[in-house]
N, C-alpha and C positions, 0 to 999 in steps of 0.2 A: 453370916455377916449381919448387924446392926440395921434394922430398916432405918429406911432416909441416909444412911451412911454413901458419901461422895462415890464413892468406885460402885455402889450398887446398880447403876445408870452403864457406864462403861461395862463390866463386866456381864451382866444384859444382854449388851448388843452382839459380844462377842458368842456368850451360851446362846442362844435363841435365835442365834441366824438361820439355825436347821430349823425350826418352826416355822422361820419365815419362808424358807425354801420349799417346806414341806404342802403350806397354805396357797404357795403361790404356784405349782407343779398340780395342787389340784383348781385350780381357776379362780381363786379368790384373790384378786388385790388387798396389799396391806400398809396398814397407817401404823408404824410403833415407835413410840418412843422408851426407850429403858425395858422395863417390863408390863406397860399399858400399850395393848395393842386390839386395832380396831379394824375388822375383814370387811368388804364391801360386796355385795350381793343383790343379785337384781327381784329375789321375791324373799321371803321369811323363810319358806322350806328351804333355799339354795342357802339363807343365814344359819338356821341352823343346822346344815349340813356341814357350814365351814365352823361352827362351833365343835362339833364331834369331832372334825377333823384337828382342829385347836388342838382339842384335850388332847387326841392321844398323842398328837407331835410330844406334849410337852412331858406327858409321862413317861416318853421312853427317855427322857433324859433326866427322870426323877423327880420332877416336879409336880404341881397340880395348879389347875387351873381353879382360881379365886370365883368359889358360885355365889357369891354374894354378890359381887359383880360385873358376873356375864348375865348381860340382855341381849334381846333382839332389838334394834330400835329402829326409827325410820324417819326419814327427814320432812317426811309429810306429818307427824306428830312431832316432830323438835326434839331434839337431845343433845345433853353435855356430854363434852371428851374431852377432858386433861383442862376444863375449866373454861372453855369456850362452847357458846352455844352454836347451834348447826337447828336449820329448820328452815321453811317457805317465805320466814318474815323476816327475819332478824338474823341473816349468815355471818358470820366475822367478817372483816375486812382486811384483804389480803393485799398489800404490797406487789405490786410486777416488777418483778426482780429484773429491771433494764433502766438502764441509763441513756439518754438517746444525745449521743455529744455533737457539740457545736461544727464540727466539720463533718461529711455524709457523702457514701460513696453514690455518685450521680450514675443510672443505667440506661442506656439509651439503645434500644431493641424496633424501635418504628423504623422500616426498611424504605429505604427515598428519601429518609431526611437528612439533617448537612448540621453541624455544628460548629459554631465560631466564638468567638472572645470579643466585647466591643464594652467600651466606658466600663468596665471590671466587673462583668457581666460574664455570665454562661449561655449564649444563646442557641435552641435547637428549633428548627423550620424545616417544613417539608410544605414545599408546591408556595410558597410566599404565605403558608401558616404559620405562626409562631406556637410551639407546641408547649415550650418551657422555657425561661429566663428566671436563673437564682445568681445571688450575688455569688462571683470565683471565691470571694475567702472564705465562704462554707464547702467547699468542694475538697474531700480530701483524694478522690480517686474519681476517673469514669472509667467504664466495661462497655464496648460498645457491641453487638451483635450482629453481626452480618453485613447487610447492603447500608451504613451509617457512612456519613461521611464526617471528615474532623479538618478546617481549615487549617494552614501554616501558622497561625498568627496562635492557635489555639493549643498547634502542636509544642511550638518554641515557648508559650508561659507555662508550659505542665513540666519542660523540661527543668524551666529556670525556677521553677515554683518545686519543684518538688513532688508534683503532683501526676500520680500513676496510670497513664492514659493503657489498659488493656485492651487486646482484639480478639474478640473467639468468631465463630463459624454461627451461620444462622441457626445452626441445630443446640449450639453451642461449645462446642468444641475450642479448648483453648489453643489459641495461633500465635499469639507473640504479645510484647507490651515496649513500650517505651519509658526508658526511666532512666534517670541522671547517674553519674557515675557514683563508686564510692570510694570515700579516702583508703587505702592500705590493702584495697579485697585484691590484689594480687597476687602478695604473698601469703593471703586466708587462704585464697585457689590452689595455690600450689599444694598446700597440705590436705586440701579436700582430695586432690587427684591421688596422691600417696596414700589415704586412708581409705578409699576407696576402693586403692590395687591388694591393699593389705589386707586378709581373710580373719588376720589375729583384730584387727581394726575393724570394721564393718558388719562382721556377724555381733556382735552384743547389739549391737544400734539395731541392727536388724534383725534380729531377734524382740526384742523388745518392740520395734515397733508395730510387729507381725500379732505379737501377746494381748497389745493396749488395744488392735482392732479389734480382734475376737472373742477378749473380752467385753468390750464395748457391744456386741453385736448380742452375744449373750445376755445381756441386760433388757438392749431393748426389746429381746424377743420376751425375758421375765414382765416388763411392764405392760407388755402386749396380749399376757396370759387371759383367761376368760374360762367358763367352764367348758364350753362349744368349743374351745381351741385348745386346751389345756393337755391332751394328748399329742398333738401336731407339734404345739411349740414347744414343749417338755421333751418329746424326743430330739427336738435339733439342737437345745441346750443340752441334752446329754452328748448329741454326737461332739458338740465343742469342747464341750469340758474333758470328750479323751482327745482331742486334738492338741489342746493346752498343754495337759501329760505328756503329750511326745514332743513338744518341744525344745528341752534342753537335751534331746538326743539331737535335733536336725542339725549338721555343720555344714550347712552350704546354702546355696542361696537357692538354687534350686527345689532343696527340701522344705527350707522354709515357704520357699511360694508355692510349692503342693499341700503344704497342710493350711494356708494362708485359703488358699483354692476350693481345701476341699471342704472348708469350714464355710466358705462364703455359700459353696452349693446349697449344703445343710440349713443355712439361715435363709435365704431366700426361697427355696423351695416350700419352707414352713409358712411364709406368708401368705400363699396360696388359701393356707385354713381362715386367714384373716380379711381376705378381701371378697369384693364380694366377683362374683362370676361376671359377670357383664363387663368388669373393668378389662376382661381377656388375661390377667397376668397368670403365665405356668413357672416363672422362675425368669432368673436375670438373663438378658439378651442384648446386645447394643448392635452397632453397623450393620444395618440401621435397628434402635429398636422398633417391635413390634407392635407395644401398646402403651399406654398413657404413664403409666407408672412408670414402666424402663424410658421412657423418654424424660419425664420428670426428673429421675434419679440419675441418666446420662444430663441434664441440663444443670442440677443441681449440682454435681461432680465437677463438671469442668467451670461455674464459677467459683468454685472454693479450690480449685488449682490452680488457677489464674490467681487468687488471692495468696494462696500458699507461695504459687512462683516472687508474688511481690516482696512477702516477708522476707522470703530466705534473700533476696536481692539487698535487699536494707538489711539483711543482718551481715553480706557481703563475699554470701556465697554462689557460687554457679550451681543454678537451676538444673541443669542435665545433669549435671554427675551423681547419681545416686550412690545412696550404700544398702537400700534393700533391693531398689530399680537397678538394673545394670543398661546402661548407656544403650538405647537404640532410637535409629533416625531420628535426632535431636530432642526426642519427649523430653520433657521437665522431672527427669526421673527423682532428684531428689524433693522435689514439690511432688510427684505424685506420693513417697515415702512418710512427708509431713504430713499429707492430707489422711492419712490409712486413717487414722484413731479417729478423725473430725466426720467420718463419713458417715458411720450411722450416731452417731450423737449430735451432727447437725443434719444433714443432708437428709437420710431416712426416718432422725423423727419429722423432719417438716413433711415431707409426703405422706407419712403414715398421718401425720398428724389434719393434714390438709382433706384425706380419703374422711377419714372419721367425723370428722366435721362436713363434708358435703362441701368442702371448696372448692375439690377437684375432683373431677369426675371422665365421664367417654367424652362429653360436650368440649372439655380441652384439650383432643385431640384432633386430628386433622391427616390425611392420609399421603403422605410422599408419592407423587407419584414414580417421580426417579426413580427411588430409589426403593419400590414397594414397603416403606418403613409407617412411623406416624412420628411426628412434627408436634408439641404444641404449639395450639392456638397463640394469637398474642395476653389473651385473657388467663389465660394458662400458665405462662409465663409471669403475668404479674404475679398470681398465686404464690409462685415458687421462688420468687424474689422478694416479694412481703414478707412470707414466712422465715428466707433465710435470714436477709438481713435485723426481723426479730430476735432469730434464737441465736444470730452470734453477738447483737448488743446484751444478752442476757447477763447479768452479776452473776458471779459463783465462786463461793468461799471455799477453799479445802481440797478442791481440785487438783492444786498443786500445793508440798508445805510452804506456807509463810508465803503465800500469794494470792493474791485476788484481785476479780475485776472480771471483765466480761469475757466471754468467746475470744471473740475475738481479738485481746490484751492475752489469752494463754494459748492462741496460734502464734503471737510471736513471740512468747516467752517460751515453747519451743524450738522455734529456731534459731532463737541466743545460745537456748540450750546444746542444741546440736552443732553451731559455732563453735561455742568453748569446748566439745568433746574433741574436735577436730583440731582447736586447738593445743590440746592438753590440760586446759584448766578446767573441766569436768568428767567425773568418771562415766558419764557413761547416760540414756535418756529412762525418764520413768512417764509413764503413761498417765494420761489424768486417772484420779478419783470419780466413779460415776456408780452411780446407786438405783 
């Protein structure tokens, strides 16, 4: 092919994704565009290690790596990559791929305080403090946590407004929400139940939605790689990727949530290589968790099912009736089925992301006595509500085809999605794109 020729970019990505598997299986993250690719390494010998390891990815697939330009370079001396400078002085300027829009979901977690409506006001008070007052037309939603109180006056404008009053459990746990009717979701219900009872109906959705997690889960443990960790988490993406294989054998629901199950083991288990010891985590745990992370990741979970339950309501379906979930003690099975794919591409990178950064730590934990579990702190909680509500106003192109917009615009453009399946006007759900 003609260098500089249009598909030599394209066809690139698609040859040299083993290279990229192969750099990133040994602990080296990678930066590539087309075929200029750039490995990230924390001393010169681990750089040129990931260089050897470069070459020979690339000549087992017949190629040869350009020695006129490979270096080692370092951003405490400055270096160009694809035309931009990088160094101590002068880094590019990157865009924050978030758009922070005009209405904002309000959270209210301070246990004793009361919330009311007055002069087109949001007001919150605890003990005759005033904690918060923002004008009602920025309010597209509140979540409120535990011991919150919410007056009538405040309950009857969310209804008439539109606006999605949630309740989860002080731990967080989703409990219920209030929200206004919608026009025709009766005869939508009906047909969610019928495709629900139908195993020809419900295994593809549930299939599919089983695949979009675990691939998803896969990834984040790829971006997670390191040299120190690079065997740990390279084994648990290999155990996924034969779980993936067995998937268009599973025909049942059961089967599907055993390799769902046993994929989740695999990934969470390998985190263990990534955190550090003090945080206590040995693998996922909830009722009650154990330590700061599985409380994080159960707090993070049940407010993006409580968001998931909203969508699918506005898109005009029944919350419980799943088609990967099967119906028990009223869970939101089908908002739990939405939320699979969202979990580690919001929910776990913001913990993970929160750990690595030194946001969260043992200090935002707190010990149950009830319930011998740990609780976060209130501070704790901010952490993991900062974080999320960041990464679901994030932009992202390509996610879905011929869509875009933030996290949170392709949660509900999944549940339209899943609508029209149940409808008949779409065949069937596809998973985001995540890299």
């Amino acid at each position: 092919m003609p260098q500089g020729s249009p598909l030599s970019p394209l066809l690139s990505n698609l040859v040299l994704e083993s290279v990229d598997e192969r750099l990133r299986r040994g602990g080296f993250p990678i930066v590539r565009y087309g075929d200029d690719l750039c490995a990230l390494a924390l001393s010169r010998a681990d750089a040129w290690e990931a260089a050897r390891a470069m070459t020979a990815a690339v000549e087992e697939i017949g190629m040869t790596v350009g020695a006129d330009k490979t270096e080692v370079m370092s951003f405490a001396d400055g270096f160009t990559f694809l035309g931009e400078d990088f160094g101590p002085r002068y880094p590019p300027v990157v865009e924050h791929g978030t758009r922070v829009p005009e209405h904002r979901t309000m959270y209210l977690g301070v246990q004793g305080s009361w919330a009311r409506i007055g002069e087109g006001r949001v007001v919150v008070a605890k003990d005759g403090e005033e904690l918060l007052d923002v004008p009602a037309g920025l309010v597209a939603r509140i979540v409120c946590f535990g011991a919150v109180g919410v007056s009538a006056g405040l309950r009857n404008w969310a209804l008439s407004s539109g606006v999605e009053l949630v309740f989860c459990s002080h731990r967080g746990r989703y409990l219920g929400q209030v929200v206004s009717g919608h026009l025709a979701r009766a005869a939508r219900v009906r047909r969610q139940f019928e495709a629900a009872a139908d195993p020809d109906r419900y295994t593809p959705v549930a299939r599919a939605i089983v695949e979009a997690k675990i691939r998803k889960q896969a990834v984040l443990l790829r971006r997670l790689m390191r040299k120190e960790s690079a065997e740990e988490l390279g084994g648990a993406v290999s155990a996924i990727e034969s779980y993936l294989a067995m998937l268009p054998q599973a025909g049942t629901r059961d089967e599907l949530m055993g390799l769902e199950g046993a994929a989740a083991r695999a990934y969470f288990q390998s985190w263990v290589a990534v955190l550090d010891e003090e945080l206590g985590f040995t693998g996922r745990n909830r009722r009650p968790p154990l330590d700061v992370i599985n409380s994080a990741l159960s707090f993070g979970y049940a407010v993006l099912v409580s968001e998931a339950t909203s969508v699918l309501v506005a898109a005009g379906l029944e919350p419980t009736v799943g088609l990967l979930h099967a119906e028990h003690d009223g869970r939101p099975s089908l908002a739990l089925d939405l939320a699979e794919e969202f979990r580690p591409m919001v929910v776990d990178q913001v913990v993970m992301e929160a750990v690595r950064r030194r946001r969260l730590g043992v200090e935002h934990g707190r010990r149950d006595t009830e319930r011998d579990g740990v609780l976060l702190t209130r501070a704790g909680r901010e952490v993991l509500l900062d974080g999320y509500e960041r990464r679901m106003l994030q932009v992202t192109k390509g996610a879905l085809p011929d869509f875009a917009g933030s996290l949170r615009r392709h949660l509900y453009r999944q549940a339209q999605t899943i609508a029209a399946y149940i409808e008949g006007t779409a065949p069937g759900l596809v998973g985001l794109s995540w890299r």
